[in-house]
C-alpha atoms as one frame of an Amber mdcrd trajectory, in Angstrom:
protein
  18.427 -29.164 -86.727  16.867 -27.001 -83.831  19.137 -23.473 -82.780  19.913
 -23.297 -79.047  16.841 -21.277 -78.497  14.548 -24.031 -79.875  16.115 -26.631
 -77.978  15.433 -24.588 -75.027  11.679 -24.057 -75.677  11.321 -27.645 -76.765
  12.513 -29.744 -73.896  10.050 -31.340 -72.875  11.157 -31.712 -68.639   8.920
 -29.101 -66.309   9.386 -27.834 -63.105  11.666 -28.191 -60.606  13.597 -31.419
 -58.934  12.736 -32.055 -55.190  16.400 -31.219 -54.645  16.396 -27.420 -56.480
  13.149 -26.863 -54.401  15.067 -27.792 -51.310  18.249 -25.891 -52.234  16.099
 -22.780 -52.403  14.518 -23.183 -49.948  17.456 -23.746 -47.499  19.407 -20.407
 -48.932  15.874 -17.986 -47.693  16.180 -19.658 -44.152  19.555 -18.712 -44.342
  19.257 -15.510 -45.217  15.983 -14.888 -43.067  17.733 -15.836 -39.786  20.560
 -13.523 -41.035  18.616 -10.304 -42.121  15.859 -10.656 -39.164  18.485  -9.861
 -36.259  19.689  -6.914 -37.905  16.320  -5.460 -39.405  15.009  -5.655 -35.447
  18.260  -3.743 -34.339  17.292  -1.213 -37.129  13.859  -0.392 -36.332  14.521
  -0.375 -32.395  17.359   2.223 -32.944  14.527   3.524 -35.512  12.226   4.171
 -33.222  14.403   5.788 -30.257  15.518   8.232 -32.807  12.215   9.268 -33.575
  10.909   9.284 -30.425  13.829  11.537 -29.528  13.262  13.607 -32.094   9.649
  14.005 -31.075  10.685  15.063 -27.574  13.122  17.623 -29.263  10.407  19.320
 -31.364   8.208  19.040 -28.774  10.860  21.051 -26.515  11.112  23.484 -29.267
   7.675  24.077 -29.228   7.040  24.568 -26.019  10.354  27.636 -25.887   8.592
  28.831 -29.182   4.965  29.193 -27.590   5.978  30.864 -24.459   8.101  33.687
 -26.722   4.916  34.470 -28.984   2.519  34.086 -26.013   4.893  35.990 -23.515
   3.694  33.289 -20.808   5.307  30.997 -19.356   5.582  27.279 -20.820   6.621
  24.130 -19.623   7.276  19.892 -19.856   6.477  17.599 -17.088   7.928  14.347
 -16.962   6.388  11.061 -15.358   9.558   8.819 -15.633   7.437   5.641 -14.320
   4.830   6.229 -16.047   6.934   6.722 -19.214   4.838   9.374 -20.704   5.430
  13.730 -20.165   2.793  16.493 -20.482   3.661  19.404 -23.023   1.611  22.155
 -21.594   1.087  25.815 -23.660  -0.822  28.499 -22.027  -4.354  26.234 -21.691
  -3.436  23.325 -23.783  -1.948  20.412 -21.801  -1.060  17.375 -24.300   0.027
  14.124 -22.554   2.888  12.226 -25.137   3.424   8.568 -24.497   6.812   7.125
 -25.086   6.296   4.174 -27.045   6.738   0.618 -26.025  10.057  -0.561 -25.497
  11.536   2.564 -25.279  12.188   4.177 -21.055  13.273   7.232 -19.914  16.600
   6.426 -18.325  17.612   9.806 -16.511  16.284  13.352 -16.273  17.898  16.119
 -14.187  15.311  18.935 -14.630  14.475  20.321 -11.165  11.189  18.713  -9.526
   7.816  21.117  -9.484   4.737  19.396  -7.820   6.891  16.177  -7.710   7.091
  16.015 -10.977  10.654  16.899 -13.192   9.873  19.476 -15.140  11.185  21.695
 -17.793  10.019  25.855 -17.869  10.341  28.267 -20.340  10.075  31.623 -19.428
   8.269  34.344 -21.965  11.894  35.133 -23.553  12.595  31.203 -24.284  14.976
  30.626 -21.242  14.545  27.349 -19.764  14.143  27.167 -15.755  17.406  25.113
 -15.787  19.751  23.050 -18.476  19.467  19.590 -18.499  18.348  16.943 -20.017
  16.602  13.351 -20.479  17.728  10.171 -21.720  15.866   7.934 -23.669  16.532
   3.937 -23.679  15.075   1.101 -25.680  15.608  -2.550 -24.810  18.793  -3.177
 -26.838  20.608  -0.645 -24.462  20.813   2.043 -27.131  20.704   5.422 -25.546
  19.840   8.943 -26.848  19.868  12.059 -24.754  17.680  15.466 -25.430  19.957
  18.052 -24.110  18.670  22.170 -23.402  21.482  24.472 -22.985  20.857  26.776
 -20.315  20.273  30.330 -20.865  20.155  30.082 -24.619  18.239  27.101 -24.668
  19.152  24.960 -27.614  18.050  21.944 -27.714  19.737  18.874 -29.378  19.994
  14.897 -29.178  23.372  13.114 -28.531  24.248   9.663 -28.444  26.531  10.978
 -25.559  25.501  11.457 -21.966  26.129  15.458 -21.184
């Protein structure tokens, strides 16, 4: 007499029937054309976050360097081009918005042609306003800058 657990490590059948292969099979393409829609929708909205949150710091920055420096500071924005210029005292650093993601509105005053946001050497931005970021789902974030006290801070909400 064999226990259970002999009987299982003596039968003699190995592998797998053409049918359990092709069971499994069929449950990982259903669950890969399930997960693969909303793992894309993840890393788009992903990436628009970050990228706002790049454009946030790099706002911060910018107010910061113009209050240690005591000189004036400032963002330029090239909507079409879908790229802006940090610039701090002699450093100019072009930042490229990354594919699949547009600015969608900016209502900074123009300088040059140009949008652009100033900080003056106490941190006070030339104007409030701010810039919306889109990425090809639709999603939309906004960086806003208070006037006057200049905060900065991202919204899913237009101002």
């Amino acid at each position: 007499m064999f226990s259970p657990l002999e009987r299982l490590f003596n039968n003699q059948q190995k592998g797998f029937s053409l049918i359990e292969v092709l069971l499994v099979l069929t449950i990982l393409g259903i669950l890969t054309a399930v997960v693969i829609p909303v793992l894309d929708m993840v890393l788009d909205y992903h990436s628009l976050d970050t990228t706002a949150g790049k454009m946030a710091a790099n706002m911060r920055l910018a107010q910061s360097h113009a209050i240690t420096t005591n000189q004036f500071t400032r963002l330029v924005f090239h909507r079409f081009s879908n790229l802006y210029m940090v610039e701090l005292s002699l450093v100019k650093e072009w930042i490229d918005i990354p594919q699949g993601i547009s600015i969608c509105a900016i209502n900074f005053p123009k300088s040059g042609g140009r949008e652009t946001l100033t900080f003056n050497s106490l941190g006070t931005p030339n104007q409030g306003g701010h810039v919306g970021l889109e990425n090809r789902r639709g999603d939309k974030l906004y960086v806003i800058i208070t006037p006057v006290t200049g905060r900065v801070r991202i919204s899913k909400n237009p101002p």
